[in-house]
Backbone as JSON Lines, residues from 0, in Angstrom:
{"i":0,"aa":"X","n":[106.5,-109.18,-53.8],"ca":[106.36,-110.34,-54.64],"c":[107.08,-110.1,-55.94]}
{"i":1,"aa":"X","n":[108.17,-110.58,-56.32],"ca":[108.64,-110.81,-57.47],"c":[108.53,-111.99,-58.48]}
{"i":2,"aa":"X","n":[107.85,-112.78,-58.1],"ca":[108.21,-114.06,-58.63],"c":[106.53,-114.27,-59.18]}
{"i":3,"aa":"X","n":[106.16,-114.9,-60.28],"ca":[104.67,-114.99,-60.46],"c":[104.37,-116.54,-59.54]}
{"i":4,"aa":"X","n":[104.97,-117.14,-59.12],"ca":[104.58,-118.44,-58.64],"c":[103.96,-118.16,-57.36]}
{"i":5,"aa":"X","n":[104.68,-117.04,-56.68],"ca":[104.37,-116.2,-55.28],"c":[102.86,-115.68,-55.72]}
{"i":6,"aa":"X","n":[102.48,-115.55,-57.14],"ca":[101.56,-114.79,-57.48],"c":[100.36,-115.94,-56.86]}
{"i":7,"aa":"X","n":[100.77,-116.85,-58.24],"ca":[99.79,-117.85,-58.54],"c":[99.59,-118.03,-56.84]}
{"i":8,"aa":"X","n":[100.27,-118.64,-55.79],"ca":[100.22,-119.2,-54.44],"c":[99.27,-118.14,-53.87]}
{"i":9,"aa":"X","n":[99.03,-116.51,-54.34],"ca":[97.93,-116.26,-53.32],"c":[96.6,-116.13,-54.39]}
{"i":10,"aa":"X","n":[96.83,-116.05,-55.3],"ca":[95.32,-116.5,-56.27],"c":[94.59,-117.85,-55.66]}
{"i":11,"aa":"X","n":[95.69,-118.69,-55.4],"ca":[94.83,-120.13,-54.76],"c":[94.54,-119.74,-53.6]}
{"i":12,"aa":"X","n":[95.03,-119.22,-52.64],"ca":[94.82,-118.76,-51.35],"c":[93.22,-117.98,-51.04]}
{"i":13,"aa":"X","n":[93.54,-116.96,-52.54],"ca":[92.38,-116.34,-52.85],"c":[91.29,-117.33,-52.86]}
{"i":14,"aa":"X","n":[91.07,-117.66,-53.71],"ca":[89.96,-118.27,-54.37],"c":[89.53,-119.55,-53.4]}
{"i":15,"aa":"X","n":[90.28,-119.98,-52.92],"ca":[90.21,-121.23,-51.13],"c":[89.5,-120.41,-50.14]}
{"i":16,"aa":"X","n":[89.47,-118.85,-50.34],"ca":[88.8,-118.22,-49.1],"c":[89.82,-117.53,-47.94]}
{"i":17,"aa":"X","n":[91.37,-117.62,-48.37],"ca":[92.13,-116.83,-47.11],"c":[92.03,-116.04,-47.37]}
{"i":18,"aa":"X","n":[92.36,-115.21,-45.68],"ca":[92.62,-113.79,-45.3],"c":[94.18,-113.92,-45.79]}
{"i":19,"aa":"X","n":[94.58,-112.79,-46.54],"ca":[95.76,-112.67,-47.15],"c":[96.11,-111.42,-45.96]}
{"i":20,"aa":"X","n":[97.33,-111.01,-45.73],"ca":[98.32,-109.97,-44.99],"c":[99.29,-109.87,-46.26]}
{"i":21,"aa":"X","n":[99.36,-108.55,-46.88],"ca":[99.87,-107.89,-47.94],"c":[100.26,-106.79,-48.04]}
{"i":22,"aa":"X","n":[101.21,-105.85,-48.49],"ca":[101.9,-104.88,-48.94],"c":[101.19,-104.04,-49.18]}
{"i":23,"aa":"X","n":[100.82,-103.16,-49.13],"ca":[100.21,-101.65,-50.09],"c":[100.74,-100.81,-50.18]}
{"i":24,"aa":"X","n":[100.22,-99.39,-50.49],"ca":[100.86,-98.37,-50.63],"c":[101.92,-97.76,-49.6]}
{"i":25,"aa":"X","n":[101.36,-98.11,-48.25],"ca":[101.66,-97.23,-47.25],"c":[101.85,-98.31,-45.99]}
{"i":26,"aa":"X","n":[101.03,-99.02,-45.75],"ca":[101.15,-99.92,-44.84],"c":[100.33,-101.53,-44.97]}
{"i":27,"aa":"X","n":[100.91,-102.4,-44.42],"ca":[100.55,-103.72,-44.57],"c":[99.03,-103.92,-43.95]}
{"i":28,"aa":"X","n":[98.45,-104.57,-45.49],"ca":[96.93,-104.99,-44.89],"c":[96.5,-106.28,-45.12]}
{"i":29,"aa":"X","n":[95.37,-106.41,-44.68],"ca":[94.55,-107.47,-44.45],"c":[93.56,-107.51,-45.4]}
{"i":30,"aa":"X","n":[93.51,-108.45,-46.89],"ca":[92.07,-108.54,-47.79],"c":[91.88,-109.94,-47.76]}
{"i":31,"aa":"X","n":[91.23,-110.23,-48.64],"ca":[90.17,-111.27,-49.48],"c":[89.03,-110.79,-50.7]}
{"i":32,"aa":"X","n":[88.95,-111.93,-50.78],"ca":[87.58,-112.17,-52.2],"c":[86.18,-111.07,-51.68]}
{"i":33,"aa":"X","n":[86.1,-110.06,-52.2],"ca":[85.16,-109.65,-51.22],"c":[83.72,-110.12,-51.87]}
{"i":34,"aa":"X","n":[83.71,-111.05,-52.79],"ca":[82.81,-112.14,-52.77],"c":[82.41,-112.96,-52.46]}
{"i":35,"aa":"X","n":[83.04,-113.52,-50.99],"ca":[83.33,-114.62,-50.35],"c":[83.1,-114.27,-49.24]}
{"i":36,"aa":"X","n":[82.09,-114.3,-48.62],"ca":[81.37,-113.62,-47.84],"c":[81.97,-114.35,-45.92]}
{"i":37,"aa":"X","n":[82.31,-115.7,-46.05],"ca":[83.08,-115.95,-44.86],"c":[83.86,-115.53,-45.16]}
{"i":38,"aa":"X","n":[85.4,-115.54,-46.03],"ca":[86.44,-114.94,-46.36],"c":[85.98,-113.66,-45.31]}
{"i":39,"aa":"X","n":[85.17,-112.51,-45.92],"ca":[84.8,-110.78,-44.95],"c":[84.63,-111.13,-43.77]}
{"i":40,"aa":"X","n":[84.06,-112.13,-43.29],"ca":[83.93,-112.66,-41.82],"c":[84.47,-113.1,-41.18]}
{"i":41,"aa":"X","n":[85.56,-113.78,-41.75],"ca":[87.15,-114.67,-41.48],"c":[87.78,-113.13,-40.83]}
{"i":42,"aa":"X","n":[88.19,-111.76,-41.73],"ca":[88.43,-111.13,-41.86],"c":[88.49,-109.93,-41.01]}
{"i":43,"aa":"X","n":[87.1,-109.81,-40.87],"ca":[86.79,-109.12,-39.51],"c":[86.82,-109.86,-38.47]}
{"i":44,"aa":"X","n":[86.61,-110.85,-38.13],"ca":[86.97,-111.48,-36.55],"c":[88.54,-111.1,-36.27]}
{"i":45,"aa":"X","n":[89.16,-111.58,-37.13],"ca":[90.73,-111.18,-36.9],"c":[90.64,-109.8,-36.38]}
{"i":46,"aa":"X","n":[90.28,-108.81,-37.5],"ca":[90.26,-107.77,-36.86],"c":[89.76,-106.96,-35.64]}
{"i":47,"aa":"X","n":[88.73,-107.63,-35.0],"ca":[87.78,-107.47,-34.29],"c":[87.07,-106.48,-34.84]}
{"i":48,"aa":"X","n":[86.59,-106.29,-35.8],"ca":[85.74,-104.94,-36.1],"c":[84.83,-105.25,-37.1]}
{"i":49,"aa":"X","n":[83.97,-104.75,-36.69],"ca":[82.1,-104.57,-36.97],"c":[82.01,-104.39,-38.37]}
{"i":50,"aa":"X","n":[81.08,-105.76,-38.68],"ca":[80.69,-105.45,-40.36],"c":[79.85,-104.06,-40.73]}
{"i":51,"aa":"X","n":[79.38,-103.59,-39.85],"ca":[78.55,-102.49,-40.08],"c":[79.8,-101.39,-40.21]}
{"i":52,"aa":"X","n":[80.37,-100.99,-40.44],"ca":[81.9,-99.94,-40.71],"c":[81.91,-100.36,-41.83]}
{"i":53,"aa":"X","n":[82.56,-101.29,-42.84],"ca":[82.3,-101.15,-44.11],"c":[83.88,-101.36,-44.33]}
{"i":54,"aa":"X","n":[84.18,-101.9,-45.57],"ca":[85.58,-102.2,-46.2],"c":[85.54,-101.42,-46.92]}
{"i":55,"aa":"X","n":[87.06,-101.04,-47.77],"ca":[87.8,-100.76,-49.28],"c":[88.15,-102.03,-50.07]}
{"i":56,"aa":"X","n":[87.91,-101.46,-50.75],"ca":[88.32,-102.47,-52.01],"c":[89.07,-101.75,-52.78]}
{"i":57,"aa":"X","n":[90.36,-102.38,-53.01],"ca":[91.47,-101.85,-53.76],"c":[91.75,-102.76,-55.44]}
{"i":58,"aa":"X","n":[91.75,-101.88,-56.19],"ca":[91.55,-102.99,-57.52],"c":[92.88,-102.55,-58.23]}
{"i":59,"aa":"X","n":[93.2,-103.1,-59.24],"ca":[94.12,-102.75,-60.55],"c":[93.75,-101.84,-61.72]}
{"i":60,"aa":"X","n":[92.63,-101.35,-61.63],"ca":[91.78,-100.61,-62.72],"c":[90.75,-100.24,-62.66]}
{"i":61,"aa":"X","n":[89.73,-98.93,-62.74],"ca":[88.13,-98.58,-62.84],"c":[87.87,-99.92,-63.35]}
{"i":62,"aa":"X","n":[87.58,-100.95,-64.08],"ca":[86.63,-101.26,-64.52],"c":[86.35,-102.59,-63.67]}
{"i":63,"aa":"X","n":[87.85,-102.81,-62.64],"ca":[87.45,-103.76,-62.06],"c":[86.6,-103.67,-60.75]}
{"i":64,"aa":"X","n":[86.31,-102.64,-60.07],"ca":[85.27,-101.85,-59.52],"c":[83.71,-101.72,-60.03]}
{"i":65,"aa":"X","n":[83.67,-101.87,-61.32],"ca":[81.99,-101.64,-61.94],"c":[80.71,-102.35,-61.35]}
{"i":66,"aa":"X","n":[81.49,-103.8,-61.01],"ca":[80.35,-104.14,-60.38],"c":[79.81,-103.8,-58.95]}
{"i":67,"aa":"X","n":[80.81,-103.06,-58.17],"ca":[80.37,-102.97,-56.99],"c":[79.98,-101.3,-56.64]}
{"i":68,"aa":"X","n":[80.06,-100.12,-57.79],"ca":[79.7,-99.04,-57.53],"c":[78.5,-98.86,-58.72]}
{"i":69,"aa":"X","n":[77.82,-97.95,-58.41],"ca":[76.43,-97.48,-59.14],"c":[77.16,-96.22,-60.07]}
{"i":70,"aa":"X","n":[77.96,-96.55,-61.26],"ca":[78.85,-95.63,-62.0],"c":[78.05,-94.52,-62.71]}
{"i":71,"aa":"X","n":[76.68,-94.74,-62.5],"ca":[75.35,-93.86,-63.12],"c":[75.44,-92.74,-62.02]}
{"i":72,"aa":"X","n":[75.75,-92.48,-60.98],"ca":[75.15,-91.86,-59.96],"c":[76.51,-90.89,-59.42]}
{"i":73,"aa":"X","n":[77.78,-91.15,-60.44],"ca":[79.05,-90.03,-59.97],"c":[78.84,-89.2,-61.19]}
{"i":74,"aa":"X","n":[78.55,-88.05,-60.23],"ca":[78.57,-86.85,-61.33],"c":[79.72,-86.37,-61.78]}
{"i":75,"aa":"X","n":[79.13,-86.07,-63.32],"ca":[80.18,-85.48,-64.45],"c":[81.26,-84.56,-63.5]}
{"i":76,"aa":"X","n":[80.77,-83.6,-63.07],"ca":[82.18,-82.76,-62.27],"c":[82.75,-83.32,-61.32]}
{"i":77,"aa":"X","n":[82.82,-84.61,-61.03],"ca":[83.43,-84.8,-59.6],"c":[84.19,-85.96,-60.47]}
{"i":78,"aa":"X","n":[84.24,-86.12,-61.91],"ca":[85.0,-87.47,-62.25],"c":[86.22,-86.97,-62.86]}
{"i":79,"aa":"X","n":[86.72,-85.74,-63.0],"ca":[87.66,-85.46,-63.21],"c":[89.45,-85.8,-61.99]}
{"i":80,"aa":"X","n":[88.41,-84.88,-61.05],"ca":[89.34,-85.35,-59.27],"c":[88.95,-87.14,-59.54]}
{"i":81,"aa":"X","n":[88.34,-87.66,-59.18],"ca":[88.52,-88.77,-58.95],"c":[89.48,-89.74,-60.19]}
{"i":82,"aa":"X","n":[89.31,-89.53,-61.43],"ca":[90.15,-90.5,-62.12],"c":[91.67,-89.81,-62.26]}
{"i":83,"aa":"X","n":[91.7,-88.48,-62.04],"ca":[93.15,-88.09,-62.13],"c":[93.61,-88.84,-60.59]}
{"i":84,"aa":"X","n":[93.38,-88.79,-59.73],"ca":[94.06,-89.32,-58.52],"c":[94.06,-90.83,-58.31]}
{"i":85,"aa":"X","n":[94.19,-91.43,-59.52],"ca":[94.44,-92.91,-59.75],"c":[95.51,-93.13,-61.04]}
{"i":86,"aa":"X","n":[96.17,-94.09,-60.58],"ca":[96.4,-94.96,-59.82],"c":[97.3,-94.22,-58.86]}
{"i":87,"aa":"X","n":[96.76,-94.99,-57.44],"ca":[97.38,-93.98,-56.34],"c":[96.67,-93.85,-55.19]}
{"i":88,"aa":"X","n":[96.83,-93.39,-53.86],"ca":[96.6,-93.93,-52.32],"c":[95.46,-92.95,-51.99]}
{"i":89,"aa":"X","n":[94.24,-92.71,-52.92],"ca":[93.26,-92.26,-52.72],"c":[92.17,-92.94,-53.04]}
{"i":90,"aa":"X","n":[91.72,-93.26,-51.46],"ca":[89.93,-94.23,-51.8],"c":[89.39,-93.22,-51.34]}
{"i":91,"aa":"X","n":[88.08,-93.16,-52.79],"ca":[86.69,-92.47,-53.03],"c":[85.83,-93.13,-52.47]}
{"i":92,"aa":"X","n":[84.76,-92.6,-51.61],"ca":[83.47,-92.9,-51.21],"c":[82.51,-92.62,-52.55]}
{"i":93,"aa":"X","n":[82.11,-94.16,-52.72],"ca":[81.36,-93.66,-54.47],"c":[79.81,-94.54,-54.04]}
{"i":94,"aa":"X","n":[78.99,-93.85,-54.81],"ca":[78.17,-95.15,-54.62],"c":[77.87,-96.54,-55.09]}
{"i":95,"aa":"X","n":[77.25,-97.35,-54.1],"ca":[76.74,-98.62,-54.98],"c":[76.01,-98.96,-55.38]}
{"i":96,"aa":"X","n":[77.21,-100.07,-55.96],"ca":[75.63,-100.71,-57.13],"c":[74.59,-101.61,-55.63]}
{"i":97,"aa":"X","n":[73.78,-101.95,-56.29],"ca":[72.23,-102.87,-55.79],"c":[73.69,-104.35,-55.59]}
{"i":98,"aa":"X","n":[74.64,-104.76,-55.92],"ca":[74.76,-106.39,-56.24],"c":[76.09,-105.76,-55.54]}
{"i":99,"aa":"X","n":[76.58,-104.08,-54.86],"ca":[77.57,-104.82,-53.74],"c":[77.19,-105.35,-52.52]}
{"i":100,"aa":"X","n":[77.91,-106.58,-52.05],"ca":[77.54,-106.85,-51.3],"c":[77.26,-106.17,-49.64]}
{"i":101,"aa":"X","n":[76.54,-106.41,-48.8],"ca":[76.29,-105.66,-47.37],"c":[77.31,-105.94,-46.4]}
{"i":102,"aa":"X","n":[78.62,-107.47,-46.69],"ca":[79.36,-107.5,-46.17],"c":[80.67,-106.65,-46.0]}
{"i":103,"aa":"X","n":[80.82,-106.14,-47.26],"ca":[81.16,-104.84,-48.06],"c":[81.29,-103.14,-47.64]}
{"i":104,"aa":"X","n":[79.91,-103.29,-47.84],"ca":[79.09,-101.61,-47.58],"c":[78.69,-101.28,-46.3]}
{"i":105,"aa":"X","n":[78.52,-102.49,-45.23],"ca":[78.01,-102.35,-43.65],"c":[76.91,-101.85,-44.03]}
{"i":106,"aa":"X","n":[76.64,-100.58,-43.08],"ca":[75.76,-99.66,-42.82],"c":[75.41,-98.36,-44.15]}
{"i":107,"aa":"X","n":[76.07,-98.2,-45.18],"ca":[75.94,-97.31,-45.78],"c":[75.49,-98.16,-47.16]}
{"i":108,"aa":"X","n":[74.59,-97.13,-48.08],"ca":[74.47,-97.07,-49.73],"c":[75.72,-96.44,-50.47]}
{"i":109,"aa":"X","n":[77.04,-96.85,-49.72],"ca":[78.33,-96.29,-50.89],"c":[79.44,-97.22,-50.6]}
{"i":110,"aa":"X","n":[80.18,-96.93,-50.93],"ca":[81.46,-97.81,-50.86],"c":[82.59,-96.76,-51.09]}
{"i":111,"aa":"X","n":[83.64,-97.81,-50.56],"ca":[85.0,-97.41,-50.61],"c":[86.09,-97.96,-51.38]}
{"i":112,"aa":"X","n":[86.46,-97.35,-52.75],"ca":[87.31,-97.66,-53.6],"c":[88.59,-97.13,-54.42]}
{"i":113,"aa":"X","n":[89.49,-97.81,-54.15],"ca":[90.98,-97.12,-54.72],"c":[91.54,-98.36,-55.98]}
{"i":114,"aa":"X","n":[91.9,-97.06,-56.79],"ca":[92.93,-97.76,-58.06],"c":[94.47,-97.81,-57.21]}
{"i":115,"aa":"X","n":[94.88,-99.16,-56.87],"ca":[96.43,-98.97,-56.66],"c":[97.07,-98.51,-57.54]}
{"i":116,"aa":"X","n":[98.65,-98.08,-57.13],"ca":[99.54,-97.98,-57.97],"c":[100.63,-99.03,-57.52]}
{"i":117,"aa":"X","n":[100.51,-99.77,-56.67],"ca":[101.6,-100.18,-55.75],"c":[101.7,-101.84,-56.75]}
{"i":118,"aa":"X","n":[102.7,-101.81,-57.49],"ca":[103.22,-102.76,-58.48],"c":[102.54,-104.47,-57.98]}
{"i":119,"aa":"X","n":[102.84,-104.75,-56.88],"ca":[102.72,-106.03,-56.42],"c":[100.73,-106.19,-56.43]}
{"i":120,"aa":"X","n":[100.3,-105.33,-55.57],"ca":[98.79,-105.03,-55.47],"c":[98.27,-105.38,-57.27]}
{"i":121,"aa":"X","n":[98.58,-104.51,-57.89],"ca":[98.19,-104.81,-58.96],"c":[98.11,-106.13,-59.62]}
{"i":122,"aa":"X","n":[99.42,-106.55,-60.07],"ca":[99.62,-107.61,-60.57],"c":[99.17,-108.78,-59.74]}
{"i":123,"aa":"X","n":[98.34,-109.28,-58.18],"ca":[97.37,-109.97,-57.74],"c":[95.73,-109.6,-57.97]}
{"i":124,"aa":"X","n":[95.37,-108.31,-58.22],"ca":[94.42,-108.33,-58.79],"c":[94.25,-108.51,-60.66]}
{"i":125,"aa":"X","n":[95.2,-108.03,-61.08],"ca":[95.14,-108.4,-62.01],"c":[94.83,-109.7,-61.88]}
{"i":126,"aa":"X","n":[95.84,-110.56,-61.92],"ca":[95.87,-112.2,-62.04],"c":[94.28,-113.01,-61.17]}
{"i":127,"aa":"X","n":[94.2,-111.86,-60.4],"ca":[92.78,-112.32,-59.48],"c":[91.4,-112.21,-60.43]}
{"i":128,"aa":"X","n":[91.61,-111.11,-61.05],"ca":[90.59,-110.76,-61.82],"c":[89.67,-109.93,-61.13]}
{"i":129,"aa":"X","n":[89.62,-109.16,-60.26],"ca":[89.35,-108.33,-59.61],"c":[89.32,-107.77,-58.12]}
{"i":130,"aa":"X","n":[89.18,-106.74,-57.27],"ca":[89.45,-106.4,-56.96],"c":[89.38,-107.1,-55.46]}
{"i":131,"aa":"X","n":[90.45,-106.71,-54.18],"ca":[90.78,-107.31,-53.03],"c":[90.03,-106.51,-52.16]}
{"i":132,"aa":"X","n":[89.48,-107.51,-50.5],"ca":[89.79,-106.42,-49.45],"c":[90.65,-105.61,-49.22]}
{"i":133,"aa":"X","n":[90.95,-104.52,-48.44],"ca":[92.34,-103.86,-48.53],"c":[92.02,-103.23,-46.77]}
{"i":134,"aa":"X","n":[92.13,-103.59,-46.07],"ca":[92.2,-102.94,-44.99],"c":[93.43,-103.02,-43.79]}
{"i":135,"aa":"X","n":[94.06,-102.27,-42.91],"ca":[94.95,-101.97,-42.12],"c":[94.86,-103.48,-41.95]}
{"i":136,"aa":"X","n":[96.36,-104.22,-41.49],"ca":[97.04,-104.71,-40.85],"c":[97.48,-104.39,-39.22]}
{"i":137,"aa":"X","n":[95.57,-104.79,-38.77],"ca":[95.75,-104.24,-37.17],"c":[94.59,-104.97,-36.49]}
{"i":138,"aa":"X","n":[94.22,-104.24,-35.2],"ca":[93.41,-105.18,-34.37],"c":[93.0,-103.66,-34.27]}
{"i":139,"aa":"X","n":[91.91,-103.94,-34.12],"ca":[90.54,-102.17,-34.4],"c":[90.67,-101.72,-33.32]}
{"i":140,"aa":"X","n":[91.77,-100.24,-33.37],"ca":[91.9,-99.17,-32.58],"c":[92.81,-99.39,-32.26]}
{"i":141,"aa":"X","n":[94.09,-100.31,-32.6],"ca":[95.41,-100.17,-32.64],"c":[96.33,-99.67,-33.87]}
{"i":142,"aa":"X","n":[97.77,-99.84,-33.95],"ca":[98.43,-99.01,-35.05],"c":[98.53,-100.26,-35.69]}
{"i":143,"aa":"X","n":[98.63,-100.39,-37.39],"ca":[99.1,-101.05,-38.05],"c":[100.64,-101.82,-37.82]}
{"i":144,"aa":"X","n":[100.2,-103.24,-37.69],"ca":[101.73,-103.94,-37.92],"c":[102.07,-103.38,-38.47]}
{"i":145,"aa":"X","n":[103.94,-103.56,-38.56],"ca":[104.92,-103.0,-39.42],"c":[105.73,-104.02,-40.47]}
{"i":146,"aa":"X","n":[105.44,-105.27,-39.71],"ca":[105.99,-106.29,-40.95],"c":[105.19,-108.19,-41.19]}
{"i":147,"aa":"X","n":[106.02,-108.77,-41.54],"ca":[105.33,-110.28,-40.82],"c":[105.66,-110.7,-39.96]}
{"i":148,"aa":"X","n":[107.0,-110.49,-39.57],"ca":[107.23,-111.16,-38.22],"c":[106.1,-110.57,-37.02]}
{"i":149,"aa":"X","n":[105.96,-109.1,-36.91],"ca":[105.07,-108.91,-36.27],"c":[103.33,-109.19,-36.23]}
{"i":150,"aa":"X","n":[103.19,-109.3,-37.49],"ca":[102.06,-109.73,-37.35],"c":[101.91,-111.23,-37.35]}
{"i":151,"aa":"X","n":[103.12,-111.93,-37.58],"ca":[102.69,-113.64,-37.05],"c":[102.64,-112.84,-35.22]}
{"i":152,"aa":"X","n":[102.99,-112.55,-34.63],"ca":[103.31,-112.16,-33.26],"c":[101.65,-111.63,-32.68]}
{"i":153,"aa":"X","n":[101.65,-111.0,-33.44],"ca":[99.57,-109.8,-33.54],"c":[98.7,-110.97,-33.6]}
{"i":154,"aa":"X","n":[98.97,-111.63,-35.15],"ca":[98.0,-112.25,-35.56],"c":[97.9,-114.2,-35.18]}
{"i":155,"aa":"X","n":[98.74,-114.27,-34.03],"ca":[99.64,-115.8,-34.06],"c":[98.19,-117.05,-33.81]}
{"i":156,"aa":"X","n":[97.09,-116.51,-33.54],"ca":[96.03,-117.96,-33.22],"c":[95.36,-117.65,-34.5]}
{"i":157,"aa":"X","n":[95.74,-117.04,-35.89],"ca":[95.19,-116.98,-37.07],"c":[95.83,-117.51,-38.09]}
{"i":158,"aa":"X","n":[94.86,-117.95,-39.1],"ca":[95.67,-118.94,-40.3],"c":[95.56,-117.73,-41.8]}
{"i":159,"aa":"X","n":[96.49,-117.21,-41.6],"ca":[96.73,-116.14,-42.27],"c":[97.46,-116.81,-43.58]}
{"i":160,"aa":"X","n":[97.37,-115.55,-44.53],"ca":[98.37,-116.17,-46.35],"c":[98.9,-115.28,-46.18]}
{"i":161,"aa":"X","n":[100.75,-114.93,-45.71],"ca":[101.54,-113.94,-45.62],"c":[102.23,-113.75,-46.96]}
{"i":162,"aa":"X","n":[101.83,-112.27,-47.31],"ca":[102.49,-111.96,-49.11],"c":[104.06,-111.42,-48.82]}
{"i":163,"aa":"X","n":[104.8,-111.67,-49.24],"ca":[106.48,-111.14,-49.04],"c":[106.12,-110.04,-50.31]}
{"i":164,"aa":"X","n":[106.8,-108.98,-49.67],"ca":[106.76,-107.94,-50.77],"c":[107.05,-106.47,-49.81]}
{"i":165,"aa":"X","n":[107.56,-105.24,-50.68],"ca":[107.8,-104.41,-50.36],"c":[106.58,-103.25,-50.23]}
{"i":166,"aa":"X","n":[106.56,-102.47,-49.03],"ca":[105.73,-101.75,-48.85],"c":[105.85,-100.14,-50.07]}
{"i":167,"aa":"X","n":[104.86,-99.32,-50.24],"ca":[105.18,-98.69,-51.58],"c":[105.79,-97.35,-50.44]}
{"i":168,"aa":"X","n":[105.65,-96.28,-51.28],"ca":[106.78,-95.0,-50.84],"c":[105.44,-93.92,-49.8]}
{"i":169,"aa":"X","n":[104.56,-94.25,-49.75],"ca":[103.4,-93.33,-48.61],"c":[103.97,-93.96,-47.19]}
{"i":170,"aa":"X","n":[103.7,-93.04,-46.42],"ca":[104.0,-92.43,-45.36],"c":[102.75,-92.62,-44.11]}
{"i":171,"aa":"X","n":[101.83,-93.06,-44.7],"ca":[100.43,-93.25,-43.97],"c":[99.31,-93.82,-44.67]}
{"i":172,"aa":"X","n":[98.5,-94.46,-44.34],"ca":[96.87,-95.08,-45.01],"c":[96.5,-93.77,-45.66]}
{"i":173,"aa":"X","n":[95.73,-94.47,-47.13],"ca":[95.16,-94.06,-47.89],"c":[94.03,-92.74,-47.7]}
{"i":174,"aa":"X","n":[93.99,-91.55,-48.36],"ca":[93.2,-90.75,-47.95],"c":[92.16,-91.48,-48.29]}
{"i":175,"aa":"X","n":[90.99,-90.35,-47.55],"ca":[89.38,-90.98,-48.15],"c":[88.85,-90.1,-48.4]}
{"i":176,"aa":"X","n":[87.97,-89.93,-49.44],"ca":[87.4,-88.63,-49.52],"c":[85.87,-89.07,-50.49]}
{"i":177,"aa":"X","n":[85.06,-88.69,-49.72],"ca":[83.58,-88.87,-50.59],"c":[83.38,-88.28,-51.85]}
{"i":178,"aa":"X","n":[83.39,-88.62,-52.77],"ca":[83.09,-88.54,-53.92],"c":[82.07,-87.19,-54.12]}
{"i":179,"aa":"X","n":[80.75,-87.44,-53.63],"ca":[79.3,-86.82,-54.11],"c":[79.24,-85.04,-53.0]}
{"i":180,"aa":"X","n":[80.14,-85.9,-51.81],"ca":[79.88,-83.9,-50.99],"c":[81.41,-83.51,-51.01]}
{"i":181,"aa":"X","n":[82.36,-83.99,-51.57],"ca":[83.73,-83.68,-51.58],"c":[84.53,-83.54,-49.95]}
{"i":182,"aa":"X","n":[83.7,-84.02,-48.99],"ca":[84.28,-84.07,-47.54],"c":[85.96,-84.77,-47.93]}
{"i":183,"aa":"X","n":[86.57,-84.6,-46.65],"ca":[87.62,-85.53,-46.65],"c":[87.67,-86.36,-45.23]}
{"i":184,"aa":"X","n":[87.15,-87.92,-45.25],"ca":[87.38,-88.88,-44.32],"c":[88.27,-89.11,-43.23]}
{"i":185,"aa":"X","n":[89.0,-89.07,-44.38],"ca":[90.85,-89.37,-43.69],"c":[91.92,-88.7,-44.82]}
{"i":186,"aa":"X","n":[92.62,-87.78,-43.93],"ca":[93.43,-86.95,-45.03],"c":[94.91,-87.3,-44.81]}
């Protein structure tokens, strides 16, 4: 996305409730309002995959995250790793707050959250005012599309908001790594 009009067109998209197909760090995904609770349901049907698994939410900044993690409950030594590896293709398992939503969190008391760095990502949450779904551009337990043509092709009986924009310089989906036992998810 270069153009802010491209911007403004998925802010309305946003805020109407589409599943957006968008650019990230590494590979093309699938978000929404993750306040918009059909939007997550729109979302996962496409995907075929179970609200109980749980989303990322990819934002433009810590603070646009506050409402959906319990920022009382990441301990002092573990906030060093976590804010140095932002902005950038690392989502923390952090916990939540009481007011994220369950469409969100599935099955768990934590969540999954990354500061982009990926120019375009940003500047829609920015302008969004906070933070997006962010998940693979796929059908659950297949490989991520590689562009739009293919995913009009993947995704063709869906009314998708396709973002034009360049994918960033990673090589693979975002690590994951829990915050509170320092495991690593997905490396």
């Amino acid at each position: 996305m270069t153009e802010l009009n491209n911007e403004l067109n998925v802010i309305t998209a946003l805020k109407q409730g589409s599943v957006i197909f968008y650019p990230t760090e590494a590979v093309f995904g699938l978000g929404c309002d993750p306040d918009n609770e059909q939007a997550v349901m729109d979302l996962l049907a496409i995907k075929q995959r179970s609200v109980e698994k749980g989303l990322i939410l990819i934002a433009d900044n810590y603070s646009q995250l506050l409402p959906y993690i319990d920022d009382s409950k990441i301990p002092m030594d573990k906030r060093p790793e976590i804010f140095s590896s932002w902005p950038g293709a690392v989502t923390w398992i952090l916990p939540a707050s009481d007011k994220a939503p369950k469409w969100i969190t599935g099955k768990f008391d934590s969540i999954a959250v990354r500061v982009t760095n990926h120019a375009d990502v940003k500047a829609v949450c920015s302008e969004f005012g906070k933070p997006l779904v962010s998940t693979s551009a796929n059908l659950a337990g297949c490989d991520p599309v590689k562009g739009i043509e293919e995913a009009k092709q993947v995704f063709n009986d869906r009314n998708l908001f396709y973002v034009q924009g360049e994918l960033g310089r990673g090589n693979k989906p975002s690590q994951i790594k829990d915050a509170i036992t320092g495991a690593v998810i997905r490396s």
